[in-house]
PQR file of N, CA, C, O and H, with PARSE charges and radii, in Angstrom:
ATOM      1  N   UNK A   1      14.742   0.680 -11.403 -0.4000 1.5000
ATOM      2  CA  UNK A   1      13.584   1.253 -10.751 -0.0000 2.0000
ATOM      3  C   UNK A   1      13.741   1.157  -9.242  0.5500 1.7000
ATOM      4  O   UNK A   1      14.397   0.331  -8.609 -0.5500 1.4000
ATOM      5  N   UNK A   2      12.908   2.304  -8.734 -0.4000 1.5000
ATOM      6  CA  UNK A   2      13.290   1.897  -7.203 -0.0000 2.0000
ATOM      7  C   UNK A   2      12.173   1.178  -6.709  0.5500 1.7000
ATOM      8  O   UNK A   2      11.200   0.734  -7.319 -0.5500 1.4000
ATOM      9  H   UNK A   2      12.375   2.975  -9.248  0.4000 1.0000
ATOM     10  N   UNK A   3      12.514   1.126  -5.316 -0.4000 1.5000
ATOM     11  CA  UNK A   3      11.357  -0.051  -4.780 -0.0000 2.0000
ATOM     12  C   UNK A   3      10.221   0.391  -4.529  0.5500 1.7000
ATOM     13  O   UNK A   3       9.253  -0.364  -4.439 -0.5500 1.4000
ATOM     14  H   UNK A   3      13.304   1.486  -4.821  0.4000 1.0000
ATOM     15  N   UNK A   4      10.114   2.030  -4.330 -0.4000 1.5000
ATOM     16  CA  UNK A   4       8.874   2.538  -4.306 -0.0000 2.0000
ATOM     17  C   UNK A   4       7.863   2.250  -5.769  0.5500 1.7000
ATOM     18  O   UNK A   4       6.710   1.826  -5.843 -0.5500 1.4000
ATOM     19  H   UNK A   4      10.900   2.644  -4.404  0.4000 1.0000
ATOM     20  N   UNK A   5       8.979   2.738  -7.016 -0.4000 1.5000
ATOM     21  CA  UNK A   5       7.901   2.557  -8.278 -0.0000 2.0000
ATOM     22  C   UNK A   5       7.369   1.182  -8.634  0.5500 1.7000
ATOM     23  O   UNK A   5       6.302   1.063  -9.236 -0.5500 1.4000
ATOM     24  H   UNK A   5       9.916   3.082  -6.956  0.4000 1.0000
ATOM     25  N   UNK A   6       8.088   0.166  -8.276 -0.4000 1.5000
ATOM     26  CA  UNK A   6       8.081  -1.071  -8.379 -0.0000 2.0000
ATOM     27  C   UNK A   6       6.564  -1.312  -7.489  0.5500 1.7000
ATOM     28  O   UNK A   6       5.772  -2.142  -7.936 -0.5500 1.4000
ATOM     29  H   UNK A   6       8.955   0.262  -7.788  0.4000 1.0000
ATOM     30  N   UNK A   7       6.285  -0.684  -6.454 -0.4000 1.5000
ATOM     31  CA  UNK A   7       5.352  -1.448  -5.338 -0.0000 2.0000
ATOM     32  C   UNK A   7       4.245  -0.427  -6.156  0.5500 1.7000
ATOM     33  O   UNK A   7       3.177  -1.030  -6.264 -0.5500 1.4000
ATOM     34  H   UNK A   7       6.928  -0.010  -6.091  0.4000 1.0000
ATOM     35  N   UNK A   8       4.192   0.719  -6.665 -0.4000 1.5000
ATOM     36  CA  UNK A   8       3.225   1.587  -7.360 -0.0000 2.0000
ATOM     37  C   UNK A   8       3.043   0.947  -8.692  0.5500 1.7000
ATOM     38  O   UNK A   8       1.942   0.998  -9.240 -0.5500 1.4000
ATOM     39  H   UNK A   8       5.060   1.209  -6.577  0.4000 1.0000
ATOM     40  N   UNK A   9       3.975   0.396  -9.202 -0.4000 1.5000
ATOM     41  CA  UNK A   9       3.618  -0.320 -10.680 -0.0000 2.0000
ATOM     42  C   UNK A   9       2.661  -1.433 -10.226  0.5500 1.7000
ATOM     43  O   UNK A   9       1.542  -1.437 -10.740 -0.5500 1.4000
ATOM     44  H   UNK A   9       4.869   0.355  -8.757  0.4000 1.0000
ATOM     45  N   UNK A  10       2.850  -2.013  -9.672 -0.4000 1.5000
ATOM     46  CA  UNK A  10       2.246  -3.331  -8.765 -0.0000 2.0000
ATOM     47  C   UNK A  10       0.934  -3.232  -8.378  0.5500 1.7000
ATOM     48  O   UNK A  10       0.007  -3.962  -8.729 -0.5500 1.4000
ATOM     49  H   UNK A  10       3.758  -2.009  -9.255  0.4000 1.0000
ATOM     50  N   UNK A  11       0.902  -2.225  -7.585 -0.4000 1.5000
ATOM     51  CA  UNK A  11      -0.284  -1.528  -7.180 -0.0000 2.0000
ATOM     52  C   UNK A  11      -1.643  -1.527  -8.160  0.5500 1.7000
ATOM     53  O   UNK A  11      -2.766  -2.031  -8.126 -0.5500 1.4000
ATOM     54  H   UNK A  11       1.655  -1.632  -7.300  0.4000 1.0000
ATOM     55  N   UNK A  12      -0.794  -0.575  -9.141 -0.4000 1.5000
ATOM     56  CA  UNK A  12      -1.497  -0.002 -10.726 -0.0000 2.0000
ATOM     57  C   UNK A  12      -2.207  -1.657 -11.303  0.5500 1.7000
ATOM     58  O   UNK A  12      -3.310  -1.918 -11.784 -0.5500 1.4000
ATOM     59  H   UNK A  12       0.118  -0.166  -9.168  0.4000 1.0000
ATOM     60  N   UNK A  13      -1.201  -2.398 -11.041 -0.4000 1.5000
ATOM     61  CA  UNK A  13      -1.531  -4.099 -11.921 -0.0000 2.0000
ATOM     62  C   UNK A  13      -2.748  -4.585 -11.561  0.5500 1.7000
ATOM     63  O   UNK A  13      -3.665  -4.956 -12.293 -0.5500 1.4000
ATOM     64  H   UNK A  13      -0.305  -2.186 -10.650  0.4000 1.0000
ATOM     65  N   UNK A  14      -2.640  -4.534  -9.567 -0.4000 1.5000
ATOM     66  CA  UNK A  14      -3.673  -5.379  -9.086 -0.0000 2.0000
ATOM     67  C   UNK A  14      -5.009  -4.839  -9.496  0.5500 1.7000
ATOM     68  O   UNK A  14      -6.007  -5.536  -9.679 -0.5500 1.4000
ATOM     69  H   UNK A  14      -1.895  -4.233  -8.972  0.4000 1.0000
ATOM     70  N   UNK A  15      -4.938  -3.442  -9.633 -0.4000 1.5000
ATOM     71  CA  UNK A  15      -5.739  -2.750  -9.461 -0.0000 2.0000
ATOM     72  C   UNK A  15      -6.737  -2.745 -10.891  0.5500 1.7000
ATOM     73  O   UNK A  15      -7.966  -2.720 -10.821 -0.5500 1.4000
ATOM     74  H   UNK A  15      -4.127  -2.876  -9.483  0.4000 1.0000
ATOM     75  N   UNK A  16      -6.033  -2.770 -12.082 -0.4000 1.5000
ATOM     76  CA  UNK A  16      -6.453  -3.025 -13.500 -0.0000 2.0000
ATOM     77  C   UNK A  16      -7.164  -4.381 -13.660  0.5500 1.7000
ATOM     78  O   UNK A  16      -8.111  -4.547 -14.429 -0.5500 1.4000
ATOM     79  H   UNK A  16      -5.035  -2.790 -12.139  0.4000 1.0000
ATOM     80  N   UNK A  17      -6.532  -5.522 -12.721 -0.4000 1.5000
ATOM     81  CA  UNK A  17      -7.068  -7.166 -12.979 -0.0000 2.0000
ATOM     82  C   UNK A  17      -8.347  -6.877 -11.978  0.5500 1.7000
ATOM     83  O   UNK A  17      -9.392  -7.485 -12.212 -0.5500 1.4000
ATOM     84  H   UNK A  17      -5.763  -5.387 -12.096  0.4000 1.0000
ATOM     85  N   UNK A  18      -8.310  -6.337 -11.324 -0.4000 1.5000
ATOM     86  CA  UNK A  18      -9.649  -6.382 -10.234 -0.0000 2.0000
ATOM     87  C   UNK A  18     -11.101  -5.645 -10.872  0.5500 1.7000
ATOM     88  O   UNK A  18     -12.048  -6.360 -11.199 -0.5500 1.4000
ATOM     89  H   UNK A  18      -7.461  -5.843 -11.135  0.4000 1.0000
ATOM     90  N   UNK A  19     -11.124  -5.018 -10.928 -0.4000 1.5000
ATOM     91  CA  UNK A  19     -11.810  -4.007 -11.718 -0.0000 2.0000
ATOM     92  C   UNK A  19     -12.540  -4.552 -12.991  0.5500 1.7000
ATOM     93  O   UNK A  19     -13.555  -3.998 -13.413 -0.5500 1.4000
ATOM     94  H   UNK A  19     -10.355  -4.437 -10.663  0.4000 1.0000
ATOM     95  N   UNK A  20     -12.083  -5.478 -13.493 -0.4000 1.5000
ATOM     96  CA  UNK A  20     -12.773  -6.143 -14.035 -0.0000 2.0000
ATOM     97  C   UNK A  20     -13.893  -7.325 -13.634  0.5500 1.7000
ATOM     98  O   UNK A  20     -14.847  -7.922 -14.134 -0.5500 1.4000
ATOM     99  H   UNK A  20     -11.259  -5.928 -13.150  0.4000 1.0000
ATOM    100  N   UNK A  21     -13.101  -7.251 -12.354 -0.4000 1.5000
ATOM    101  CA  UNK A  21     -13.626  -9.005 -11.925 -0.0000 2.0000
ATOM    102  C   UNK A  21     -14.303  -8.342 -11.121  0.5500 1.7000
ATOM    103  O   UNK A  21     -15.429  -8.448 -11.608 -0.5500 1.4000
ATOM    104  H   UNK A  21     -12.326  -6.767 -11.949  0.4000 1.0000
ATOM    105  N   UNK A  22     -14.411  -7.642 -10.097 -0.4000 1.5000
ATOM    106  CA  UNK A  22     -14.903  -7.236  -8.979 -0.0000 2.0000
ATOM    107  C   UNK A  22     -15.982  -6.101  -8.923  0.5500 1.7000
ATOM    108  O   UNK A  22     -16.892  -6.036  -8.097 -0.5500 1.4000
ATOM    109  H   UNK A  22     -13.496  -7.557  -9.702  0.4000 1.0000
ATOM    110  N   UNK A  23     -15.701  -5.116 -10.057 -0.4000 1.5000
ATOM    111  CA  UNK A  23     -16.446  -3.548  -9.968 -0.0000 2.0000
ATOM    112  C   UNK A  23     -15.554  -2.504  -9.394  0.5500 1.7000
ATOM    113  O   UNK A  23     -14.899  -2.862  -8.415 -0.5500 1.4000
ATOM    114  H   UNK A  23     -14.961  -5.170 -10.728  0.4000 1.0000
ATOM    115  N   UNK A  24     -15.402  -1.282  -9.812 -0.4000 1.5000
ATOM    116  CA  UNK A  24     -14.641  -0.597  -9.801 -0.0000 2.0000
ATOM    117  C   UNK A  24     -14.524   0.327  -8.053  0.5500 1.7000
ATOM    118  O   UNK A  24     -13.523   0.980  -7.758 -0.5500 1.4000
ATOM    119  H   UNK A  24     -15.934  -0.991 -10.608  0.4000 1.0000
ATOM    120  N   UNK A  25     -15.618   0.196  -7.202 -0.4000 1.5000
ATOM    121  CA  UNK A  25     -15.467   0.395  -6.194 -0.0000 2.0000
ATOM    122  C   UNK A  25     -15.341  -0.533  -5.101  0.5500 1.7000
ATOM    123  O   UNK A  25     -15.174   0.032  -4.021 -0.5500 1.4000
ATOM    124  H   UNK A  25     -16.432  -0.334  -7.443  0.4000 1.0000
ATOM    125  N   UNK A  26     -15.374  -1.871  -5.059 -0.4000 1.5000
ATOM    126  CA  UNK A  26     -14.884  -2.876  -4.404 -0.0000 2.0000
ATOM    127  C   UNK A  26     -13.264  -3.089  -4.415  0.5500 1.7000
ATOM    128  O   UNK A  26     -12.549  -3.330  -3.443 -0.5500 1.4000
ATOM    129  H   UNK A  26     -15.510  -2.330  -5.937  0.4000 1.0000
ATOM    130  N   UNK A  27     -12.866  -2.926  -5.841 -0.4000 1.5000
ATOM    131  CA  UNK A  27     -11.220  -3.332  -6.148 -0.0000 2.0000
ATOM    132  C   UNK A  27     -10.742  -2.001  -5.285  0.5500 1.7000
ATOM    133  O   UNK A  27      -9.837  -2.143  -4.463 -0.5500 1.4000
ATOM    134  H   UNK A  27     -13.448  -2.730  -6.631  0.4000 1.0000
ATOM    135  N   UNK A  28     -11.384  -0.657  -5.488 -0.4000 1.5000
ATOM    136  CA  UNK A  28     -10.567   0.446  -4.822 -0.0000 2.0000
ATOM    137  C   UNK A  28     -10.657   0.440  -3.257  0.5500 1.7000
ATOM    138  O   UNK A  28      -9.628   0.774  -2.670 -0.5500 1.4000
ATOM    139  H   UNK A  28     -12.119  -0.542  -6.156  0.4000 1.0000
ATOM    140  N   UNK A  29     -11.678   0.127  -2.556 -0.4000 1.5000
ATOM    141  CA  UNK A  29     -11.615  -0.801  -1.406 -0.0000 2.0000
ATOM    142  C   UNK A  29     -10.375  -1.776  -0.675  0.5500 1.7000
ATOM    143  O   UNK A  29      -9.921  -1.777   0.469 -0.5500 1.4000
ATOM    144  H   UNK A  29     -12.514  -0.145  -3.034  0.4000 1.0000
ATOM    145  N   UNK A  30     -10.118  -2.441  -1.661 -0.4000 1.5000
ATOM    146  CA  UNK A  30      -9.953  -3.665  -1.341 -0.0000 2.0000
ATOM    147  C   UNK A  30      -7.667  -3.027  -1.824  0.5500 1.7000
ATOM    148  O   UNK A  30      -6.670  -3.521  -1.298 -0.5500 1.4000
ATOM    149  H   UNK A  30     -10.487  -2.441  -2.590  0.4000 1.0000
ATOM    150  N   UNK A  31      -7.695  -2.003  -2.801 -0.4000 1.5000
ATOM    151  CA  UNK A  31      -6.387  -1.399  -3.157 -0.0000 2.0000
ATOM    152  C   UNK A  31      -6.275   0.060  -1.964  0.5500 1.7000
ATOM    153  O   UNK A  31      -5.244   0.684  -1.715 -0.5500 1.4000
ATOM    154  H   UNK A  31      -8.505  -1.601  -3.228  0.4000 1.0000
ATOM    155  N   UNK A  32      -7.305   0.251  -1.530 -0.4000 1.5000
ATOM    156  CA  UNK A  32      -6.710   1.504  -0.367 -0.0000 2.0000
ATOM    157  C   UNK A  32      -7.000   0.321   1.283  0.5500 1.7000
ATOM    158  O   UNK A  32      -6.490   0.483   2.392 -0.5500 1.4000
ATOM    159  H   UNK A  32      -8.143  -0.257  -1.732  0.4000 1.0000
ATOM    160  N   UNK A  33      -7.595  -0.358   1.011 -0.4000 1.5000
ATOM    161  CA  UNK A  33      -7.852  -0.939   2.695 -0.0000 2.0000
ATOM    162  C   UNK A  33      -6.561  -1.574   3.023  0.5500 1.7000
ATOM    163  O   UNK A  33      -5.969  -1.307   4.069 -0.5500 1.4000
ATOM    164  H   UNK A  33      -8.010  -0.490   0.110  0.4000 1.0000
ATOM    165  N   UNK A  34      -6.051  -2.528   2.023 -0.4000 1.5000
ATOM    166  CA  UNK A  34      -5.320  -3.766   2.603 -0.0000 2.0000
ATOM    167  C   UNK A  34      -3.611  -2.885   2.953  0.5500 1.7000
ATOM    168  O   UNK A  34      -2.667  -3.281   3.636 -0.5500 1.4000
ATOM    169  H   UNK A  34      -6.532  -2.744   1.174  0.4000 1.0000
ATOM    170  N   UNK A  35      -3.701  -2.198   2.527 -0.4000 1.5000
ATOM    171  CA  UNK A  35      -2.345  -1.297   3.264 -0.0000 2.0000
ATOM    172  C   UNK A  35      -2.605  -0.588   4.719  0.5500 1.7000
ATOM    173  O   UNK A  35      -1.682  -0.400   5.511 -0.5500 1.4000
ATOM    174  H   UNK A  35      -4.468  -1.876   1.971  0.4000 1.0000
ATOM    175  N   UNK A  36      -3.783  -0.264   4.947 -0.4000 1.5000
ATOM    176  CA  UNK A  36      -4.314   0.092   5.974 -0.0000 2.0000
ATOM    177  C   UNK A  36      -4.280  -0.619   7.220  0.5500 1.7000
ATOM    178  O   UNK A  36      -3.705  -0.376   8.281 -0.5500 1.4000
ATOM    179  H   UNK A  36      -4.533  -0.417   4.303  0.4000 1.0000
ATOM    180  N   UNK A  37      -5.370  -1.980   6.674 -0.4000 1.5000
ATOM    181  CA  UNK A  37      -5.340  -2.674   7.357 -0.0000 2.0000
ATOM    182  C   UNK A  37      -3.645  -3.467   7.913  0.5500 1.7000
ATOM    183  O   UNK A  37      -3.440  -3.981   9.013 -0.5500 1.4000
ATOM    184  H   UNK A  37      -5.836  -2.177   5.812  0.4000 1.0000
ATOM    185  N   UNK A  38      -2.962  -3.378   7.129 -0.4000 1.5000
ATOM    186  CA  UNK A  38      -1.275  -3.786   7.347 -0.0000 2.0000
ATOM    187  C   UNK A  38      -0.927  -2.694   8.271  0.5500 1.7000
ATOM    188  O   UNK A  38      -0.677  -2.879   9.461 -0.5500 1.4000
ATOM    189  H   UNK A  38      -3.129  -2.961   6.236  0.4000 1.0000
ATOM    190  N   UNK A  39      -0.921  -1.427   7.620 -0.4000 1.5000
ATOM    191  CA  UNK A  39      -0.070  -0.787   9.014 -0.0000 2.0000
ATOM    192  C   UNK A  39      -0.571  -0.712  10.464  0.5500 1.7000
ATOM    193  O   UNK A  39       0.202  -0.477  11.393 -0.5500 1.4000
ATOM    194  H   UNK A  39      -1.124  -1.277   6.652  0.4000 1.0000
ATOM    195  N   UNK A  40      -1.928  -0.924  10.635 -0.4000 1.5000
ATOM    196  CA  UNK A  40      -2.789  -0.908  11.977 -0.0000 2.0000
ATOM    197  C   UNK A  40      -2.596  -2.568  12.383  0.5500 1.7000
ATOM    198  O   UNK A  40      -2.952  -2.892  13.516 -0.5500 1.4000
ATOM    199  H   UNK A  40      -2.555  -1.114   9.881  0.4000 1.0000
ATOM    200  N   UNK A  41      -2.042  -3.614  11.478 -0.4000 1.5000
ATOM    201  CA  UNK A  41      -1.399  -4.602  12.821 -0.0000 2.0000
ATOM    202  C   UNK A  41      -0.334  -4.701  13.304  0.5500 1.7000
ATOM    203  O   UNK A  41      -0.094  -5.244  14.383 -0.5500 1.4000
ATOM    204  H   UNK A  41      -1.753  -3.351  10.558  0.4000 1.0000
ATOM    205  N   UNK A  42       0.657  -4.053  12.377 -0.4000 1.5000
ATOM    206  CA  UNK A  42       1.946  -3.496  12.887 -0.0000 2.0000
ATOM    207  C   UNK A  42       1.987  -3.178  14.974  0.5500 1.7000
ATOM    208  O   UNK A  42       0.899  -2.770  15.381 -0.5500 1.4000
ATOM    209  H   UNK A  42       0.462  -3.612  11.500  0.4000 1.0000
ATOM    210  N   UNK A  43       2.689  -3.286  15.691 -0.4000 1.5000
ATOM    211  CA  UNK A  43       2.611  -3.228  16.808 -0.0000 2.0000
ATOM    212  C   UNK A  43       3.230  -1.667  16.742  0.5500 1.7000
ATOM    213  O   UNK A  43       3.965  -1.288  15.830 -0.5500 1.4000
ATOM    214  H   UNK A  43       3.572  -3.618  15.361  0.4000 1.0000
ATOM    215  N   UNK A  44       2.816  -0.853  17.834 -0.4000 1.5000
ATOM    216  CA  UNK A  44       3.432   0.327  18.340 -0.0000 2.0000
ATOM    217  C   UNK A  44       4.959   0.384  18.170  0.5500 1.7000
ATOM    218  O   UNK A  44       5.386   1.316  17.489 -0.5500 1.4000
ATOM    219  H   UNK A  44       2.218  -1.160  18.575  0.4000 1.0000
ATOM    220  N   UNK A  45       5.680  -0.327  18.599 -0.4000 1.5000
ATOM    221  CA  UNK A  45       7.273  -0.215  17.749 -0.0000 2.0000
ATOM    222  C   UNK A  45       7.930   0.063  16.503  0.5500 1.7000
ATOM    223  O   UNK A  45       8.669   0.881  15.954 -0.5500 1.4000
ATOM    224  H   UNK A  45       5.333  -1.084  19.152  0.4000 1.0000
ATOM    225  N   UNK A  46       6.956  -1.607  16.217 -0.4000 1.5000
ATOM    226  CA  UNK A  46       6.968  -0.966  14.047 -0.0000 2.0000
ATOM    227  C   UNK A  46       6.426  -0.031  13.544  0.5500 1.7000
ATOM    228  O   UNK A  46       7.019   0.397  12.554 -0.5500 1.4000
ATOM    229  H   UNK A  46       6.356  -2.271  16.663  0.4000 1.0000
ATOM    230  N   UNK A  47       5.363   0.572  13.863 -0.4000 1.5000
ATOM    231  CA  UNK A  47       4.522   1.685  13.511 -0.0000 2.0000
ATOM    232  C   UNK A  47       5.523   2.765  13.888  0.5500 1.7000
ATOM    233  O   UNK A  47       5.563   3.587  12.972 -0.5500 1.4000
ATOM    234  H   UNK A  47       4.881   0.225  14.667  0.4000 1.0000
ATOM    235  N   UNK A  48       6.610   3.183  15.197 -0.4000 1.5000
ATOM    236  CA  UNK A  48       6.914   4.248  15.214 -0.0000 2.0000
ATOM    237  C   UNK A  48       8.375   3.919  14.236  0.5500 1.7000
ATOM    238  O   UNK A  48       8.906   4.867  13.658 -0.5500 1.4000
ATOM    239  H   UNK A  48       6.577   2.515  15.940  0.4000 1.0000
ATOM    240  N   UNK A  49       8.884   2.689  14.127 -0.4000 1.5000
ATOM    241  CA  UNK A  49      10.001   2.532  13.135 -0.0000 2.0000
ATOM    242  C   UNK A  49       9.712   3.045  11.846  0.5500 1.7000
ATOM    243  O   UNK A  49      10.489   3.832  11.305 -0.5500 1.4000
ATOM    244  H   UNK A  49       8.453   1.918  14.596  0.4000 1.0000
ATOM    245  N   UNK A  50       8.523   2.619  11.237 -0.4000 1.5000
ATOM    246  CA  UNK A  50       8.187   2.719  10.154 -0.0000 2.0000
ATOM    247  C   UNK A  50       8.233   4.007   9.393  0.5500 1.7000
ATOM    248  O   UNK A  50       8.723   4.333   8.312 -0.5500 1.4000
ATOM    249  H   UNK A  50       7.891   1.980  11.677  0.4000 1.0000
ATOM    250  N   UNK A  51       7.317   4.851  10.657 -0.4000 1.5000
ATOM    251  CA  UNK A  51       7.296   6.489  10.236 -0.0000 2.0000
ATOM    252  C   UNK A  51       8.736   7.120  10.063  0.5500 1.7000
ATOM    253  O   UNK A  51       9.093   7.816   9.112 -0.5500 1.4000
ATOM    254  H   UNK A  51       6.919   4.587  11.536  0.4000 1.0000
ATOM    255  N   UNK A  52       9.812   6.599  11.605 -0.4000 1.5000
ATOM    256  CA  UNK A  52      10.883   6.962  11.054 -0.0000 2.0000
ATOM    257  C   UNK A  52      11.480   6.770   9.884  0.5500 1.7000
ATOM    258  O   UNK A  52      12.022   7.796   9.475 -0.5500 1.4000
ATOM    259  H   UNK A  52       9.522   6.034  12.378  0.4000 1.0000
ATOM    260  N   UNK A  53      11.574   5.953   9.271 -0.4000 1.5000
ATOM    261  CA  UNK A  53      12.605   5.691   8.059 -0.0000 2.0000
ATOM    262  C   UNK A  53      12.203   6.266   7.235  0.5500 1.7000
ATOM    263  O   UNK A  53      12.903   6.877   6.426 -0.5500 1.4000
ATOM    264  H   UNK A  53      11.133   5.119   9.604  0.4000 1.0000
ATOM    265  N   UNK A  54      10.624   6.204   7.225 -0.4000 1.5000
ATOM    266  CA  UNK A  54       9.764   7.054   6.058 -0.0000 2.0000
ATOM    267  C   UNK A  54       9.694   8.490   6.398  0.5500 1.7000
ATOM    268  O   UNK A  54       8.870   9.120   5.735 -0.5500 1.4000
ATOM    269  H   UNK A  54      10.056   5.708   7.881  0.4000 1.0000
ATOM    270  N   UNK A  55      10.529   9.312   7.489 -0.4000 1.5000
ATOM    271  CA  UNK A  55      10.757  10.480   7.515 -0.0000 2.0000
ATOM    272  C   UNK A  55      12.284  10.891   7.037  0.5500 1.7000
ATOM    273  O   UNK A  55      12.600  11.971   6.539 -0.5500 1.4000
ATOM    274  H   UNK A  55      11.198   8.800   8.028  0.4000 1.0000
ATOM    275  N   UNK A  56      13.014   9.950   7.263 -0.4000 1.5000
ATOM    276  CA  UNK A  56      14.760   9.913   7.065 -0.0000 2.0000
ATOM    277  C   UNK A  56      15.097   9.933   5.568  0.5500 1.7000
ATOM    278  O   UNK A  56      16.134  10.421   5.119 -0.5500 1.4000
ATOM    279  H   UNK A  56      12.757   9.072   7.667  0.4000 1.0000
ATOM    280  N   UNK A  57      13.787   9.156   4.573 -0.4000 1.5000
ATOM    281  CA  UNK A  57      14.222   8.773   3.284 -0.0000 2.0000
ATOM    282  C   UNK A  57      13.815  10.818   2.583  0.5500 1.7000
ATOM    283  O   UNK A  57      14.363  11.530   1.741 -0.5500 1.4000
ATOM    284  H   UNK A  57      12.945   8.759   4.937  0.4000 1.0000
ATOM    285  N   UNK A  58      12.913  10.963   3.288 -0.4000 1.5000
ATOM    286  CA  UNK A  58      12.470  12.420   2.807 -0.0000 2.0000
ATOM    287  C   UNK A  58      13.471  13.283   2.804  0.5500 1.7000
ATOM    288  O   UNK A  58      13.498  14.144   1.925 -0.5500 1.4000
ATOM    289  H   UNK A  58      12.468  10.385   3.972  0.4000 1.0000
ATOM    290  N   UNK A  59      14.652  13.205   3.949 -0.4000 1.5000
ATOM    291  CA  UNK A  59      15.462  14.263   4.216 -0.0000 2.0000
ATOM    292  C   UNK A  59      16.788  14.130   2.972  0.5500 1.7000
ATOM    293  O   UNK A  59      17.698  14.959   2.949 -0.5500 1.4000
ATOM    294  H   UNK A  59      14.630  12.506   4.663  0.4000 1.0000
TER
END
């Protein structure tokens, strides 16, 4: 598997255990924010690294 499906399988996991515990719009919150919140502390360098590679893997 690659590392993308691996981090989407993962994803899918947290997302099934929460939802129970939490309510189904808190866990989706809490599964779309915390990537968010990761790339917005990233500093201006990593943020423009980031996009690159994630434009290079497309080509």
């Amino acid at each position: 598997m690659s590392k993308r499906v691996m981090i989407a399988v993962g994803g899918v996991a947290v997302g099934l255990v929460l939802i129970p515990l939490i309510g189904f719009l808190p866990a989706l919150l809490v599964l779309i924010g915390l990537p968010i919140v990761g790339y917005l502390l990233l500093d201006r360098s990593q943020r423009r690294r980031l996009r690159h590679i994630t434009r290079k893997e497309l080509h």
